[in-house]
C-alpha positions in Angstrom: -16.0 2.4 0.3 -13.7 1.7 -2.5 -12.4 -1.3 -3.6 -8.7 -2.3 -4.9 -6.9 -5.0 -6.2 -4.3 -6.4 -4.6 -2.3 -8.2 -7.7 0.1 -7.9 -10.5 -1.9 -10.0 -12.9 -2.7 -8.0 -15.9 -5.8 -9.6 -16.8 -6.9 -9.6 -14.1 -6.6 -6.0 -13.4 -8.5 -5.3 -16.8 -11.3 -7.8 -15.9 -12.4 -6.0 -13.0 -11.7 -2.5 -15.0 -14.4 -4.2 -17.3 -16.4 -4.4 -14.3 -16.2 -1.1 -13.0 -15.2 -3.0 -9.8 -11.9 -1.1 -8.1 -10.5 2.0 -7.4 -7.0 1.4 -7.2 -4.4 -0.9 -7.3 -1.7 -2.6 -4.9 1.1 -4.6 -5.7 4.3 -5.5 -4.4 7.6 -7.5 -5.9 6.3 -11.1 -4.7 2.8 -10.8 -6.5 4.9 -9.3 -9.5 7.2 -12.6 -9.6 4.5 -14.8 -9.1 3.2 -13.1 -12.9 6.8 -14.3 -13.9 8.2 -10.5 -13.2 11.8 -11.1 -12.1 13.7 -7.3 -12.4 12.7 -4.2 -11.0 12.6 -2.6 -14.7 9.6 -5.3 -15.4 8.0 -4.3 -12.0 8.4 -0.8 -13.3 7.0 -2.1 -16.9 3.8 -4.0 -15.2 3.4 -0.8 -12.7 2.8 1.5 -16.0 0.7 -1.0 -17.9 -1.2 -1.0 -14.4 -1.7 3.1 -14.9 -2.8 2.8 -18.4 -5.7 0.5 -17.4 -6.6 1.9 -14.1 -7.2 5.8 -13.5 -6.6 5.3 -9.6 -3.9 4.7 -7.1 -1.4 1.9 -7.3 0.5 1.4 -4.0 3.8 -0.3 -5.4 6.4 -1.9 -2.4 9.7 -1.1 -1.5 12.2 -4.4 -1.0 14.8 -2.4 1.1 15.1 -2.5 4.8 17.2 -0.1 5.8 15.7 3.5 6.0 18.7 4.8 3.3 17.7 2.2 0.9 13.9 2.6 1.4 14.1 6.6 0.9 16.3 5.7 -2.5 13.7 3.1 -3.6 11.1 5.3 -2.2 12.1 8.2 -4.5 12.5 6.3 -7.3 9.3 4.3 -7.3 7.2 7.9 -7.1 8.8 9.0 -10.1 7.9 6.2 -12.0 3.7 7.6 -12.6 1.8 10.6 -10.8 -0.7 7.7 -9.6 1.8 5.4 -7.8 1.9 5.5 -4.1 5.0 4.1 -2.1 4.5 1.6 0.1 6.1 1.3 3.2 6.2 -1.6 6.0 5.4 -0.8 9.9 8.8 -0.7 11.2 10.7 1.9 12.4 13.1 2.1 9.4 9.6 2.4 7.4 8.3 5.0 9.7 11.4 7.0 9.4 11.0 6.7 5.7 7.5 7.7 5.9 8.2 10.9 7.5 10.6 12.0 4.9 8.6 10.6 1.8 5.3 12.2 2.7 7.0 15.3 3.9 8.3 15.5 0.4 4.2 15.3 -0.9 4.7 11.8 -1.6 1.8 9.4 -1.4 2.4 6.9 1.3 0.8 3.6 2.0 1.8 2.2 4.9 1.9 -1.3 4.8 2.1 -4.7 7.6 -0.1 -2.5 10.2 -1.2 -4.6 12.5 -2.2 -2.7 15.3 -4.3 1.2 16.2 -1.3 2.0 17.4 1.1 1.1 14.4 -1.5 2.9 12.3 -1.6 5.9 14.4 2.1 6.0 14.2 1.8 6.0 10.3 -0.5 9.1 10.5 1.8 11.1 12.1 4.2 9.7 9.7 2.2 11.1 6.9 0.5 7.8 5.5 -2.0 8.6 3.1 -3.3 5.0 3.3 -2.6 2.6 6.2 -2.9 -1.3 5.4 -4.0 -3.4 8.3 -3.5 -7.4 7.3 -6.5 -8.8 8.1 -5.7 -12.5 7.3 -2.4 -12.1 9.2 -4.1 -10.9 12.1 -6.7 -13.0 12.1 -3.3 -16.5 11.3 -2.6 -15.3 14.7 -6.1 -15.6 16.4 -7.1 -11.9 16.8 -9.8 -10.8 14.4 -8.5 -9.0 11.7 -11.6 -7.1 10.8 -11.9 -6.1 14.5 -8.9 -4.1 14.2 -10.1 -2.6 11.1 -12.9 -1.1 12.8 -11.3 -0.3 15.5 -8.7 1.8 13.2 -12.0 3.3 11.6 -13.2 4.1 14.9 -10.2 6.4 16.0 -9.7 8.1 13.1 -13.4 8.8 13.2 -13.0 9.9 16.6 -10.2 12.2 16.1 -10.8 13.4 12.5 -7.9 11.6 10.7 -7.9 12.0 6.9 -6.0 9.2 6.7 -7.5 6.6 4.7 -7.7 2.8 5.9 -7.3 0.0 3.3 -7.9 -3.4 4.7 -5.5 -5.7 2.9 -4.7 -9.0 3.1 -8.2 -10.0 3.2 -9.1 -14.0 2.3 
């Protein structure tokens, strides 16, 4: 098991680097405006200070909707450091993004899974990571964790490399 940090507080991030607590990193444009990030160049900025302090992954969000936008976005974000994975929502426009991205050799995380079969969609996609939100799922009187194991359980089953990173945990 690994463990990342789902933030775009700085000190944070070093604090648990001090630790020797996570893996990785995830972020996306809300949690970077809540640090007082306002312009995609200071997301890129904070992504990059992110690399410097954490040798790991750092899944970092598109905004875009449209599949068009999200491959633009897409391409741009995984140029931005050789850690960064995109992240991509559970919607079709995100699959279809998915698909070309990965295809590409693009690190994928596929993000706002909330069911076995959204994730399994994301692995044929390419995902390298899929997120289930487990305190979404669990605002809506399923059990979020539940559907994290059952995730676990079929790519178990069926030898998926894809990794799962429960996210949105409370």
């Amino acid at each position: 098991m690994r463990l990342f940090l789902d933030t775009a507080n700085i000190d944070e991030i070093r604090q648990a680097v001090k630790l020797g607590a996570i893996s990785g990193v995830t972020t996306n444009p809300s949690l970077a405006s809540n640090e007082g990030i306002g312009t995609l160049d200071g997301y890129r900025d904070a992504v990059l200070e992110i690399a410097d302090i954490v040798d790991g992954p750092i899944s970092v969000e598109v905004v875009s909707v449209e599949t068009e936008a999200m491959l633009e976005e897409g391409w741009g974000i995984s140029k931005w450091h050789p850690n960064v994975v995109v992240k991509l929502p559970s919607t079709r426009s995100g699959f279809e993004a998915m698909t070309q991205l990965s295809s590409e050799g693009i690190e994928i995380n596929q993000t706002l899974c909330f069911s076995v079969n959204q994730a399994l969609i994301g692995t044929q996609a390419g995902a390298t990571y899929v997120s289930p939100f487990v305190g979404r799922l669990d605002d809506t009187g399923q059990d979020g964790m539940t559907v994290v194991r059952d995730i676990v359980n079929v790519f178990r089953e069926h030898d998926i490399s894809t990794k799962v990173l429960a996210a949105s945990i409370r």
